[in-house]
N, CA, C and O of each residue as an XYZ file, in Angstrom:
440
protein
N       0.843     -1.168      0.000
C       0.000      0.000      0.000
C       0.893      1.237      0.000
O       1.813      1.129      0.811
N       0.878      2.421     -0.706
C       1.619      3.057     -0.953
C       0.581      4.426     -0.836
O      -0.176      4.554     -1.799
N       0.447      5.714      0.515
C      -0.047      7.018      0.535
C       0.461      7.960     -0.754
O       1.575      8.254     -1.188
N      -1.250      8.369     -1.246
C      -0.684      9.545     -2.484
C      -1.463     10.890     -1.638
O      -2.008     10.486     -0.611
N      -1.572     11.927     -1.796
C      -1.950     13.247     -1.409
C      -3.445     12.592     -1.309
O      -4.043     11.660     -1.846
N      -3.856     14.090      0.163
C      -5.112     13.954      0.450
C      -5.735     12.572      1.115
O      -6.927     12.291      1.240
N      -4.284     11.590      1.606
C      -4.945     10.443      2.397
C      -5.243      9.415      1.529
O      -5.574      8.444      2.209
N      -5.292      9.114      0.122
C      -5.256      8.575     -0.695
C      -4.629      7.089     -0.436
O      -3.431      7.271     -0.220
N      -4.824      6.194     -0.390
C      -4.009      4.812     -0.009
C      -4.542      4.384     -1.277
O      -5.689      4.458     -1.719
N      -2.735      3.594     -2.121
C      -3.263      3.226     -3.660
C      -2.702      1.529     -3.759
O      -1.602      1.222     -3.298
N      -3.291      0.872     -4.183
C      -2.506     -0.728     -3.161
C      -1.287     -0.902     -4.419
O      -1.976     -0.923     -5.439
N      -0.293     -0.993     -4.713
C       0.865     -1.175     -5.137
C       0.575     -2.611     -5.795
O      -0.210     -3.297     -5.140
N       1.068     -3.185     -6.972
C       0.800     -4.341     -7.964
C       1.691     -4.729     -8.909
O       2.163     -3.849     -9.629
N       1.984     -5.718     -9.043
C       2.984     -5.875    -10.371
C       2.054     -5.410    -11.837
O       0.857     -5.628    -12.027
N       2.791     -4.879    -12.541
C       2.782     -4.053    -13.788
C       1.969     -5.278    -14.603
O       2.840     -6.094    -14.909
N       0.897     -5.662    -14.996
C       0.504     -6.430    -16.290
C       0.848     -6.435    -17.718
O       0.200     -7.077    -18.545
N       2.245     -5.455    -18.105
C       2.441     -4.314    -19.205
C       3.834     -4.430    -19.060
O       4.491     -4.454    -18.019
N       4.275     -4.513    -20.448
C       5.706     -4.259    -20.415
C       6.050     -2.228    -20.308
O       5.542     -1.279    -20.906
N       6.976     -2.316    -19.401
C       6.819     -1.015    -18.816
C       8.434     -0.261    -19.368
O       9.426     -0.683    -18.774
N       8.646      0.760    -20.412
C      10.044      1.248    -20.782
C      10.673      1.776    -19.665
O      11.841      1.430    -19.486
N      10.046      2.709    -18.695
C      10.142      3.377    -17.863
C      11.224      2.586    -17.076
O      12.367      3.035    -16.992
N      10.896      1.511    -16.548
C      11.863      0.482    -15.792
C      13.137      0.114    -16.497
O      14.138      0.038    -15.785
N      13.247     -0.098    -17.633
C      14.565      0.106    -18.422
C      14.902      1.408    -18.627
O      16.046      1.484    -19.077
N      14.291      2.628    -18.457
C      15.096      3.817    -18.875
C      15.653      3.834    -17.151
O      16.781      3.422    -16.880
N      15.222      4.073    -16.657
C      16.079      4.162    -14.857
C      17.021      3.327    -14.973
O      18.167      3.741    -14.798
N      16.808      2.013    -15.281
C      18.369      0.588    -15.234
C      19.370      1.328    -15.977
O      20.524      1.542    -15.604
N      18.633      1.836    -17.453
C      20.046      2.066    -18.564
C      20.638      3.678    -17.631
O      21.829      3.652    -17.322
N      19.758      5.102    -17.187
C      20.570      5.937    -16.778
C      21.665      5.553    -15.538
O      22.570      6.329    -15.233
N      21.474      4.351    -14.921
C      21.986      4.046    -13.650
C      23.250      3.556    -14.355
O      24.167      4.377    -14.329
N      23.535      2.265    -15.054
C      24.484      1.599    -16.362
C      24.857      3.291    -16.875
O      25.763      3.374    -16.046
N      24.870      3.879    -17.165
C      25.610      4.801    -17.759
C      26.359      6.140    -16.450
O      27.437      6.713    -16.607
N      25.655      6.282    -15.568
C      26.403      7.056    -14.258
C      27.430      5.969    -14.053
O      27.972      6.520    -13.096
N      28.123      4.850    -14.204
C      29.128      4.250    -14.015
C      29.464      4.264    -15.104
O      28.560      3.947    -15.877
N      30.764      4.586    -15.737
C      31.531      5.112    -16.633
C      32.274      3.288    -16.789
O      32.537      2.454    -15.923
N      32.404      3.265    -18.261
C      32.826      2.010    -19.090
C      33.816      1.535    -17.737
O      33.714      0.525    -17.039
N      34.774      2.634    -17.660
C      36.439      1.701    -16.708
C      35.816      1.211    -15.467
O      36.052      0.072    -15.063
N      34.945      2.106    -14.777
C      34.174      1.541    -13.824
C      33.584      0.156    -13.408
O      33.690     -0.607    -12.448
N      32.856      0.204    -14.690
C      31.942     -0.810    -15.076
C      33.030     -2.147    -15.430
O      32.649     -3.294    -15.201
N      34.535     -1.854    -16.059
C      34.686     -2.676    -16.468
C      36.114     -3.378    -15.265
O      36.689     -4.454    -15.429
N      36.291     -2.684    -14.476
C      37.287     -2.972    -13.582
C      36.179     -3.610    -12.245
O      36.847     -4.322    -11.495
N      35.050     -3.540    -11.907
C      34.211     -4.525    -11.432
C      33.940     -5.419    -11.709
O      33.790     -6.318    -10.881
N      33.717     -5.621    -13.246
C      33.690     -7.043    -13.672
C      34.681     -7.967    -13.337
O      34.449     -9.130    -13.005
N      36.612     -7.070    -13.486
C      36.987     -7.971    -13.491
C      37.701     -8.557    -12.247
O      38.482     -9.508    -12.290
N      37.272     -7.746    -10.922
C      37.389     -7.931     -9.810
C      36.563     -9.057     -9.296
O      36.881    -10.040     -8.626
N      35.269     -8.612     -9.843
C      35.003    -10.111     -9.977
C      34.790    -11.311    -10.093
O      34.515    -12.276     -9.380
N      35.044    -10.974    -11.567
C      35.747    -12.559    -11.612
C      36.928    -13.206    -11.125
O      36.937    -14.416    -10.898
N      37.859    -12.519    -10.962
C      38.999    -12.739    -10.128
C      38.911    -13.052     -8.988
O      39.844    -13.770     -8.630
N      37.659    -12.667     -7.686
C      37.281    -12.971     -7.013
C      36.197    -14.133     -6.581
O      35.764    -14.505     -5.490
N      36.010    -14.449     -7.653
C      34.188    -15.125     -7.153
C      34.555    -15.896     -6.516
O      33.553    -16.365     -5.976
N      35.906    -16.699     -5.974
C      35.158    -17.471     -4.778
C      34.700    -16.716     -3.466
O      33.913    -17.254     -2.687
N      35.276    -15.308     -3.218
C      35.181    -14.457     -2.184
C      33.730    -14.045     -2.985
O      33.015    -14.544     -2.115
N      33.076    -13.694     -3.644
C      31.697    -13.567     -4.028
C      30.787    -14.437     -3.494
O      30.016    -14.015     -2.631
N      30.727    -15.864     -3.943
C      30.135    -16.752     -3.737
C      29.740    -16.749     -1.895
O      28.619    -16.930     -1.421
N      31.166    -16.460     -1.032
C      30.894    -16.180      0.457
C      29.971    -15.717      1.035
O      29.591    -16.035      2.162
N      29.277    -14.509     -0.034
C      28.070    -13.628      0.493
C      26.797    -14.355      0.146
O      25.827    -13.600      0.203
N      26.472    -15.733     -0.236
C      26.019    -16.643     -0.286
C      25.528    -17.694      0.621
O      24.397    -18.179      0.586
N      26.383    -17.976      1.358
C      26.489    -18.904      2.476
C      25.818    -18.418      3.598
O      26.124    -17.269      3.915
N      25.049    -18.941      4.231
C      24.410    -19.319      5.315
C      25.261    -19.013      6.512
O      26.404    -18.561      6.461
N      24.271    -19.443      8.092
C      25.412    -18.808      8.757
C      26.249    -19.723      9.354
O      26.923    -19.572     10.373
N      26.136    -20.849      8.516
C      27.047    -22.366      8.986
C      28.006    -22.852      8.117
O      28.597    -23.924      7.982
N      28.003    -21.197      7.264
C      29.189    -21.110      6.126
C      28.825    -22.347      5.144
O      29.800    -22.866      4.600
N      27.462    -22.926      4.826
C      27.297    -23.842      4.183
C      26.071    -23.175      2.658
O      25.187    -22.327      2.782
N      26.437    -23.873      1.455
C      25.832    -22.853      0.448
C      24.220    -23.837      0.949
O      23.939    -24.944      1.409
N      23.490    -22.545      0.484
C      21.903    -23.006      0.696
C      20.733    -22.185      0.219
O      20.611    -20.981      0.441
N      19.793    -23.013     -0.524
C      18.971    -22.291     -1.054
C      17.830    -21.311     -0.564
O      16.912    -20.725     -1.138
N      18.317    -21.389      0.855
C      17.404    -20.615      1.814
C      18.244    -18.746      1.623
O      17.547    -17.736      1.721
N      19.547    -18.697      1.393
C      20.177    -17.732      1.239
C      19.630    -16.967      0.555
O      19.399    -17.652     -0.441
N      19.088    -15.622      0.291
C      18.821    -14.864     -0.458
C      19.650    -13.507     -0.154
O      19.903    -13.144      0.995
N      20.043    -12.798     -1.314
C      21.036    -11.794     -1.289
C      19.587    -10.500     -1.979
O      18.957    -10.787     -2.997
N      19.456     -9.849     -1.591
C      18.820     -8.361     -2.357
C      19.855     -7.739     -3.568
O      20.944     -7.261     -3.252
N      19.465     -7.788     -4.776
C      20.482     -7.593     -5.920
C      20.845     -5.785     -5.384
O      22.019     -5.547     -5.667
N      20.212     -4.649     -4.778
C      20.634     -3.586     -4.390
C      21.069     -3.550     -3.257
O      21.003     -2.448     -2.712
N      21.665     -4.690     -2.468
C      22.539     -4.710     -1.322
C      24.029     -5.670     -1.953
O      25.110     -5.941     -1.431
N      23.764     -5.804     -2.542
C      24.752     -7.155     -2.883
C      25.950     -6.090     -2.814
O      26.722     -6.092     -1.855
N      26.057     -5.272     -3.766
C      27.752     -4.669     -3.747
C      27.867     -3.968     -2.670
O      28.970     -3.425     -2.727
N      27.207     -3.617     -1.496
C      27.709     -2.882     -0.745
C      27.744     -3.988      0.436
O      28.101     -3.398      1.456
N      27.494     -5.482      0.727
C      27.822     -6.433      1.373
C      29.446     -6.727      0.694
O      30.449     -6.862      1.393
N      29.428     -6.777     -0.572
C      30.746     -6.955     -1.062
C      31.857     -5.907     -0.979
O      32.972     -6.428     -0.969
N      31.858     -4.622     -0.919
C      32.454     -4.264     -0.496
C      32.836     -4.010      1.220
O      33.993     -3.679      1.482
N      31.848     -4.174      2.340
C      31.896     -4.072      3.821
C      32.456     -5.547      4.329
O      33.180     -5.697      5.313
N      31.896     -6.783      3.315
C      32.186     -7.927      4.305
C      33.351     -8.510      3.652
O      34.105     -9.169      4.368
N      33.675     -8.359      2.201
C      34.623     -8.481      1.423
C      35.979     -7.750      0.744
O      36.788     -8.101     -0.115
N      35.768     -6.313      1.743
C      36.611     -5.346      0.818
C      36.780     -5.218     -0.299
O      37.924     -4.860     -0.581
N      35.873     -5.408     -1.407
C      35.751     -5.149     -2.940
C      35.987     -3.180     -2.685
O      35.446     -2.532     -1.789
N      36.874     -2.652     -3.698
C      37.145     -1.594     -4.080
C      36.352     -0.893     -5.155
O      36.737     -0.517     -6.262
N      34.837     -0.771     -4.443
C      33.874     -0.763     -5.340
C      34.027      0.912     -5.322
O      34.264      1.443     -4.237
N      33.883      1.799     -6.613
C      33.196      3.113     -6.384
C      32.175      3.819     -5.923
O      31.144      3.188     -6.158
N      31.922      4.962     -5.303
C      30.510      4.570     -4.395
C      29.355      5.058     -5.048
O      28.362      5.354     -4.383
N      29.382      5.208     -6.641
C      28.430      5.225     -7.375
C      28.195      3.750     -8.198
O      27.196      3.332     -8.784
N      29.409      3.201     -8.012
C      28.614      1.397     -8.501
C      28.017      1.180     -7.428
O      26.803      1.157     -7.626
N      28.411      0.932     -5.913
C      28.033      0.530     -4.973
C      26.218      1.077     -5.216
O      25.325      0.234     -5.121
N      25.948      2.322     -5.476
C      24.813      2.379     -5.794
C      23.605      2.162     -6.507
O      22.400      2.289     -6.291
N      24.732      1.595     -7.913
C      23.902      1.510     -9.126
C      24.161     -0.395     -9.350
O      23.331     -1.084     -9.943
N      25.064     -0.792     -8.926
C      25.142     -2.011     -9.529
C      24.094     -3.090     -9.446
O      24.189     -4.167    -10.035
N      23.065     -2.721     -8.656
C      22.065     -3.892     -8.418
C      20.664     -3.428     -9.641
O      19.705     -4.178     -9.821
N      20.787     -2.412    -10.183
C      19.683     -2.101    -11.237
C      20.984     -2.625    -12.799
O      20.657     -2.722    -13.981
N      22.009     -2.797    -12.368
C      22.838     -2.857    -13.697
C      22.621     -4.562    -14.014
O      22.612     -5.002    -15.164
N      22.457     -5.389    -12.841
C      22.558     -6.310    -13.139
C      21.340     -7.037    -13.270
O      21.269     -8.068    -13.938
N      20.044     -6.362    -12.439
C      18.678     -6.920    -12.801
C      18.428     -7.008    -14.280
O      17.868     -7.837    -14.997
N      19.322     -5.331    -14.582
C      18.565     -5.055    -16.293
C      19.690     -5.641    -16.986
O      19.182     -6.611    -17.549
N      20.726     -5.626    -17.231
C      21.858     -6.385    -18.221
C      22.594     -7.260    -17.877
O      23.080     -7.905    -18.806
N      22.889     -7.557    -16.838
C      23.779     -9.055    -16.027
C      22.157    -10.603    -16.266
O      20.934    -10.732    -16.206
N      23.334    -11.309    -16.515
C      22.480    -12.454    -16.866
C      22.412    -13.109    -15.901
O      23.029    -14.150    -16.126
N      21.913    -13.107    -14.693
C      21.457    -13.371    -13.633
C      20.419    -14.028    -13.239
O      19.323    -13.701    -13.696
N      20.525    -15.134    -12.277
C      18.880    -15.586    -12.001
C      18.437    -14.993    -10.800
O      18.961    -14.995     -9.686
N      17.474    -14.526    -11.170
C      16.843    -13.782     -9.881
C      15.198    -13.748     -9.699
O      14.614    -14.301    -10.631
N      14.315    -13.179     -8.632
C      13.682    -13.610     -8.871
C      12.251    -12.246     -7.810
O      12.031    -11.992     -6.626
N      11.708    -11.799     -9.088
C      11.088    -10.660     -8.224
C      10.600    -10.696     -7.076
O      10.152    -11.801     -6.771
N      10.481     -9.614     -6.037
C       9.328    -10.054     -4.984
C       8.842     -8.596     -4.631
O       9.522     -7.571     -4.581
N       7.127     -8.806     -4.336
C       6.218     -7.639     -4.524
C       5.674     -7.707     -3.407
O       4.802     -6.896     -3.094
């Protein structure tokens, strides 16, 4: 449920409609991180993913499908629990970069 003016309560819903709007916010977010940005994260992490994969694990350090990560917390767990040398405008943007262009499985929730 989401208040609009005048007391208004409007109940909030997934979109039935393919919506541009949601890709124009992903792509301006993908473009406030500048190519070297964008591309010296990538390769941090791949260089890293087994220290990636860590933010994964459970709290018995065991992988599990009960784990769920929030794709707009993920880089800033990776940089606090992992020291990733993230910029603090990826740290902001990287979880709309990867919903909309990282090939990712993920999985909405409303």
């Amino acid at each position: 449920m989401k208040e609009r003016g005048l007391g208004q309560v409007v109940e909030e819903k997934k979109p039935e409609y393919f919506d541009i709007i949601i890709f124009q916010k992903a792509f301006k977010k993908f473009c406030q991180c500048d190519g070297k940005t964008r591309s010296e994260a990538r390769s941090e992490i791949l260089k890293r993913i087994d220290d990636v994969q860590k933010v994964f694990l459970d709290e018995f350090n065991d992988e599990s499908y009960k784990k769920v990560v929030d794709l707009y917390d993920l880089a800033s767990q990776l940089t606090s629990k992992l020291n990733f040398g993230f910029d603090h405008n990826l740290v902001d943007n990287l979880g709309s970069i990867l919903l909309c262009f990282g090939e990712i499985e993920h999985e909405l929730c409303y």
